[in-house]
C-alpha positions in Angstrom: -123.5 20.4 195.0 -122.9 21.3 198.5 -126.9 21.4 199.1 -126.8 17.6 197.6 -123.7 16.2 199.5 -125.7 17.9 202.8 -128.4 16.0 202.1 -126.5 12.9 201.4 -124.5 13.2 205.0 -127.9 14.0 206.3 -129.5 10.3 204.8 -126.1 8.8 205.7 -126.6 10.2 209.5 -130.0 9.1 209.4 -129.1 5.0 208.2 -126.3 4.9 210.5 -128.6 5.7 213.2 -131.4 3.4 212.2 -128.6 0.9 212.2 -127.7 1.8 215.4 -131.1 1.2 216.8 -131.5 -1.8 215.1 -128.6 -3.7 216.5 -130.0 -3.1 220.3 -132.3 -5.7 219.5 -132.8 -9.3 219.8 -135.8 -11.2 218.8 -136.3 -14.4 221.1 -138.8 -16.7 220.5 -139.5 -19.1 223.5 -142.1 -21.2 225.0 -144.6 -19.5 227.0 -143.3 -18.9 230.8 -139.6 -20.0 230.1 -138.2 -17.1 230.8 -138.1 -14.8 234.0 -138.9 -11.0 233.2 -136.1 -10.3 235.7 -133.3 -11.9 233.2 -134.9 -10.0 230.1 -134.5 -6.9 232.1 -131.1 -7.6 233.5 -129.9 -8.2 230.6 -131.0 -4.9 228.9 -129.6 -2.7 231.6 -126.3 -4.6 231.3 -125.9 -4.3 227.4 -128.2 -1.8 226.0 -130.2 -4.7 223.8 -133.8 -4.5 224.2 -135.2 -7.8 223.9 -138.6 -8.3 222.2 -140.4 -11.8 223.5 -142.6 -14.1 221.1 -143.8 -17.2 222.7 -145.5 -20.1 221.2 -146.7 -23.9 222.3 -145.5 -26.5 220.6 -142.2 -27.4 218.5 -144.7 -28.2 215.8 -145.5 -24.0 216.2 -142.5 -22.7 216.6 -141.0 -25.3 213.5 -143.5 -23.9 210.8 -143.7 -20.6 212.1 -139.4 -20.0 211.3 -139.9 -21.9 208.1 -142.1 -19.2 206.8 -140.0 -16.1 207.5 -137.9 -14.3 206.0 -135.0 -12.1 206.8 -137.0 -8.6 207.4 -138.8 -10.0 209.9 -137.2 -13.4 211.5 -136.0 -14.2 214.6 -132.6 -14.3 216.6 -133.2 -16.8 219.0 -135.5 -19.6 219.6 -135.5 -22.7 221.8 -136.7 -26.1 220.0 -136.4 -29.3 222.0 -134.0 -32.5 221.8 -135.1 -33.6 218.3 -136.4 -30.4 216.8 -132.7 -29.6 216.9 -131.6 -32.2 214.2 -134.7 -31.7 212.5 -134.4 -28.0 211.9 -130.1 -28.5 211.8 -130.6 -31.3 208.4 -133.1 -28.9 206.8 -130.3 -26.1 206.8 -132.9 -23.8 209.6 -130.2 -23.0 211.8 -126.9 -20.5 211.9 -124.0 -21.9 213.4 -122.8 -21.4 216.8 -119.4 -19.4 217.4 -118.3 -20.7 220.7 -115.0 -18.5 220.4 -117.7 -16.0 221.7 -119.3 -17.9 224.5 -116.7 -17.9 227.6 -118.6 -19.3 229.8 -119.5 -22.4 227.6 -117.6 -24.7 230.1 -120.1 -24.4 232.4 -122.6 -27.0 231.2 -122.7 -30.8 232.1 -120.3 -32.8 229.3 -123.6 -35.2 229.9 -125.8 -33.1 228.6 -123.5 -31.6 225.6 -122.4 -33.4 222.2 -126.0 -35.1 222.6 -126.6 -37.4 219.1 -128.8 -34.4 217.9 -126.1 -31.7 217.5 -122.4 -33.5 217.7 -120.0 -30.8 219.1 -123.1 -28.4 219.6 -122.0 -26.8 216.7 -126.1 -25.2 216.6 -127.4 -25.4 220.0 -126.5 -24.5 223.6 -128.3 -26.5 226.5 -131.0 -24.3 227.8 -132.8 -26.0 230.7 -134.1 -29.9 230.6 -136.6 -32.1 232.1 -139.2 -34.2 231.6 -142.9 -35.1 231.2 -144.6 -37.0 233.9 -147.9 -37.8 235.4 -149.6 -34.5 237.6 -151.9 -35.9 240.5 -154.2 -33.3 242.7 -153.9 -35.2 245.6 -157.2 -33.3 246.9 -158.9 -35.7 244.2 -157.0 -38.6 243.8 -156.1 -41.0 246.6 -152.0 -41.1 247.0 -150.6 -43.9 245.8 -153.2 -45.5 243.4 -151.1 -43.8 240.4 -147.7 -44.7 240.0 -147.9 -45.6 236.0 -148.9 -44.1 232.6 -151.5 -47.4 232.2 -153.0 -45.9 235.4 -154.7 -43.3 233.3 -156.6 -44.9 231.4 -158.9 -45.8 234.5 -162.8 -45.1 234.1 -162.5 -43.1 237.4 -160.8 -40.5 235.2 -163.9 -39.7 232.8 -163.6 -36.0 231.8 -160.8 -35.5 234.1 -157.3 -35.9 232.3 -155.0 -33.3 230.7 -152.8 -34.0 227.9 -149.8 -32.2 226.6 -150.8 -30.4 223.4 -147.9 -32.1 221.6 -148.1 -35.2 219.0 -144.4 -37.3 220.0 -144.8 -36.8 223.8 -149.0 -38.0 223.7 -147.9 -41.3 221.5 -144.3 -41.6 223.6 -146.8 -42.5 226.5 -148.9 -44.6 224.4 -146.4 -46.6 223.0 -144.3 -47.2 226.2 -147.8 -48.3 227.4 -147.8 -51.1 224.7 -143.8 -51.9 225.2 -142.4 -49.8 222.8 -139.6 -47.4 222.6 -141.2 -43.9 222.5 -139.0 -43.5 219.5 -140.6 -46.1 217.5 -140.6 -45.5 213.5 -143.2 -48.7 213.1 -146.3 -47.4 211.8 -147.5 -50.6 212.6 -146.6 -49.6 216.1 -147.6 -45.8 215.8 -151.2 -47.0 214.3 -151.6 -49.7 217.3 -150.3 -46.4 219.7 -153.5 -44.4 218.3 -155.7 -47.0 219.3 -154.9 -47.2 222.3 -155.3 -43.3 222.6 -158.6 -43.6 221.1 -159.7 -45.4 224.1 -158.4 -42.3 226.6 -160.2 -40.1 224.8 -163.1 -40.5 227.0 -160.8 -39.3 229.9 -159.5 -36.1 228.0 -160.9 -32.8 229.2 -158.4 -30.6 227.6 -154.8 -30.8 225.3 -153.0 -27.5 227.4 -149.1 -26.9 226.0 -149.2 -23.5 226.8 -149.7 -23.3 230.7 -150.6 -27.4 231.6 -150.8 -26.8 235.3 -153.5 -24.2 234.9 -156.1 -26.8 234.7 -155.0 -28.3 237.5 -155.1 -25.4 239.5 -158.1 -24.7 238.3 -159.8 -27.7 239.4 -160.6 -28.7 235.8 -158.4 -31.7 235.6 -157.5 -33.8 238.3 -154.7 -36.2 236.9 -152.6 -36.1 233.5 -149.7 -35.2 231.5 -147.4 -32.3 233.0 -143.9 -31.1 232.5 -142.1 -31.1 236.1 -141.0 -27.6 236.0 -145.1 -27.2 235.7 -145.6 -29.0 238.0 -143.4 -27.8 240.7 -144.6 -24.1 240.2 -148.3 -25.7 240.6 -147.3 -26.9 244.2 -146.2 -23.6 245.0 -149.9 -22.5 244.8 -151.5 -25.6 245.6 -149.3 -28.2 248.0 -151.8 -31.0 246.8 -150.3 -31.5 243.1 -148.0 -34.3 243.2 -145.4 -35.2 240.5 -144.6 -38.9 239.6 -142.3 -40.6 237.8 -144.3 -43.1 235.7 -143.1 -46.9 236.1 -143.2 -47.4 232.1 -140.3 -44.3 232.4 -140.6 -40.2 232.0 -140.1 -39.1 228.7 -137.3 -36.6 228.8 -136.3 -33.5 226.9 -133.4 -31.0 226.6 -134.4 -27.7 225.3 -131.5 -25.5 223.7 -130.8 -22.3 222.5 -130.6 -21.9 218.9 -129.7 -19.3 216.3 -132.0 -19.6 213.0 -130.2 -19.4 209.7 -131.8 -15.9 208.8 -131.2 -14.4 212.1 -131.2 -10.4 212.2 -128.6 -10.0 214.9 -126.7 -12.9 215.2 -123.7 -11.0 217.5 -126.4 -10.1 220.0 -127.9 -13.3 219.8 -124.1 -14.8 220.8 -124.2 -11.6 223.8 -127.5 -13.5 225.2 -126.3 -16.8 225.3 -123.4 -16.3 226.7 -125.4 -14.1 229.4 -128.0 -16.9 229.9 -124.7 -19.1 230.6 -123.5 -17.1 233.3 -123.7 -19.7 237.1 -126.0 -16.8 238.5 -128.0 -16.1 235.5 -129.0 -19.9 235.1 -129.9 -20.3 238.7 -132.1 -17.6 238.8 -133.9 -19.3 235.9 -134.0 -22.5 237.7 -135.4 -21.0 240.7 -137.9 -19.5 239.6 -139.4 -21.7 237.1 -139.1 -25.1 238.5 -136.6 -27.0 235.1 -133.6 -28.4 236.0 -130.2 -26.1 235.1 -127.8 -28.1 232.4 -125.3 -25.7 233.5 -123.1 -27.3 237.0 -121.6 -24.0 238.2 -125.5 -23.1 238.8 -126.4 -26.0 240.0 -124.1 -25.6 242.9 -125.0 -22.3 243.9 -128.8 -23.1 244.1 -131.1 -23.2 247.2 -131.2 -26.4 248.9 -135.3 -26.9 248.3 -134.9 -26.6 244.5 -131.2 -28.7 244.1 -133.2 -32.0 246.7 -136.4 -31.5 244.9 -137.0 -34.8 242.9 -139.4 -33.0 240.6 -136.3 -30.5 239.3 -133.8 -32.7 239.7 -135.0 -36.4 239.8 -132.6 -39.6 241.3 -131.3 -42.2 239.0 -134.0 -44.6 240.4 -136.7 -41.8 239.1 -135.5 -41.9 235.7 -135.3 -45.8 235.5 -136.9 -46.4 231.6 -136.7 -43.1 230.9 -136.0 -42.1 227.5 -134.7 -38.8 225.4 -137.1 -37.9 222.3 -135.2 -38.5 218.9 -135.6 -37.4 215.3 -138.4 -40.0 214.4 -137.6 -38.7 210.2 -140.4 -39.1 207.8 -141.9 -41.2 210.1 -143.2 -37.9 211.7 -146.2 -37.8 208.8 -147.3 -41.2 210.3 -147.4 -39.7 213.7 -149.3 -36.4 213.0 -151.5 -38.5 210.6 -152.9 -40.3 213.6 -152.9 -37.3 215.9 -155.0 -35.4 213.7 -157.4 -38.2 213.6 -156.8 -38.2 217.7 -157.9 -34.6 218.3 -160.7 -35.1 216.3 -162.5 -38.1 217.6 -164.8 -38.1 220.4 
């Protein structure tokens, strides 16, 4: 008996530990780049949680990627954009948020909290935000002769453009080229959108979500789609790549921090948040890769080149027509209907 009870402290010992181990661990899954290694690291040495990085490329990815897991082997954190939010919040994806835990949630804009998508944020936290604009190597392209999404579909372009590899923000710039709301739910509209694609096609030398300002770097593209925090890490190598603010508006995007419904460590998960929320935590982030901070105690404490750069943080006159993404619904099968035909044709 005292052989068996040994052995049974022994197992005990050994699950306790295992347990231990376990919970100094958070799974984050992020777009690719979106986080400095720096604040990974930081926050290990602070807390003892080792976080282990997945990245992916789209919403559309990351979406039907947390669908399919289960609880042995989900993740903790992951950071869908504006509409993905609601999506993924209706279809019961997503753990909610226990602000008691987050002290230093009254750092963040009010305007860029209680957004439609998530009332009260009662499932996300504002990450970083942005938006999608036109990239222009300036090497290539004479200054001034782009100032509007239309401008792109110029024959000069053949072979030359990048798009986004992402359905809503491809057809948001399509259908604001035909007068539309890039939140149209008119398949009428959304077919009429396609069309209009079809005839870019020619133009398209590659669909890039994962790093978009690598072909532009690269010299394979010389005008396109970019995301401005891209965009302003491309001009660091290369002072030629200009951002614009198209004339038909930027489509723009808030990208939070969410828990899914099957996370593993959802205590640690709350520990990160609250770290990322920290003033001199989020301007580190900023800094270093180029998106605009939704957090105001960060934003004040940020060198003057990235707080007066229009690409990070744009003027009201730059975001004239501009528009947040929404929850589209089921319309979203008329949209990747046509995009699949898109990325297909030739």
């Amino acid at each position: 008996m005292k052989i068996l009870k040994k052995t049974l402290w022994a197992i005990c010992l050994l699950s306790s530990n295992a347990f231990t181990a376990e919970e100094k661990l958070l799974y984050l899954y992020n777009w690719s780049e979106y986080m400095p290694e720096t604040v990974l690291e930081q926050f290990h040495k602070e807390t003892g949680i080792k976080v282990v990085y997945s990245t992916y490329d789209s919403n559309e990815a990351m979406y039907a990627k947390l669908r399919l897991l289960d609880s042995n082997n989900s993740y903790d954190l992951a950071v869908p954009s504006t509409y993905y939010v609601s999506k993924m919040r209706r279809e019961g994806l997503l753990a909610k948020i226990d602000k008691s835990r987050l002290k230093n949630f009254g750092n963040l804009d009010e305007k860029l909290i209680n957004q439609p998508f998530d009332p009260d944020n009662s499932y996300s936290v504002p990450y970083l935000w942005g938006s999608t604009g036109i990239a222009v190597n300036t090497d290539k392209v004479k200054p001034g002769t782009i100032s509007k999404w239309r401008d792109l579909w110029k024959p000069e372009f053949k072979d030359r453009l990048l798009l986004t590899n992402d359905t809503r923000e491809v057809f948001h710039m399509a259908l604001r080229v035909l007068g539309y709301s890039g939140n149209d739910t008119d398949p009428v509209h959304i077919e009429a959108a396609y069309h209009e694609l079809k005839k870019l096609v020619p133009n398209v030398r590659a669909y890039n979500s994962e790093a978009p300002r690598m072909p532009y770097l690269e010299g394979e593209t010389d005008a396109g789609m970019i995301w401005n925090g891209e965009a302003y890490m491309a001009r660091q190598e290369n002072p030629a790549i200009e951002y614009i603010y198209p004339d038909e508006g930027v489509i723009l995007w808030l990208d939070s921090l969410v828990i899914p419904g099957n996370a593993r460590h959802v205590e640690n998960a709350h520990k990160f948040i609250d770290f990322i929320l920290r003033p001199e935590v989020a301007a580190s982030i900023s800094e270093e890769i180029g998106y605009a901070s939704p957090n105001l105690a960060a934003v004040a404490t940020l060198d003057e080149d990235v707080r007066n750069n229009r690409s990070v943080y744009p003027t009201a006159a730059d975001l004239k027509n501009s528009e947040f993404q929404t929850d589209v619904g089921e319309s979203i099968t008329v949209y990747q209907k046509f995009w699949e035909r898109l990325k297909t044709s030739r």
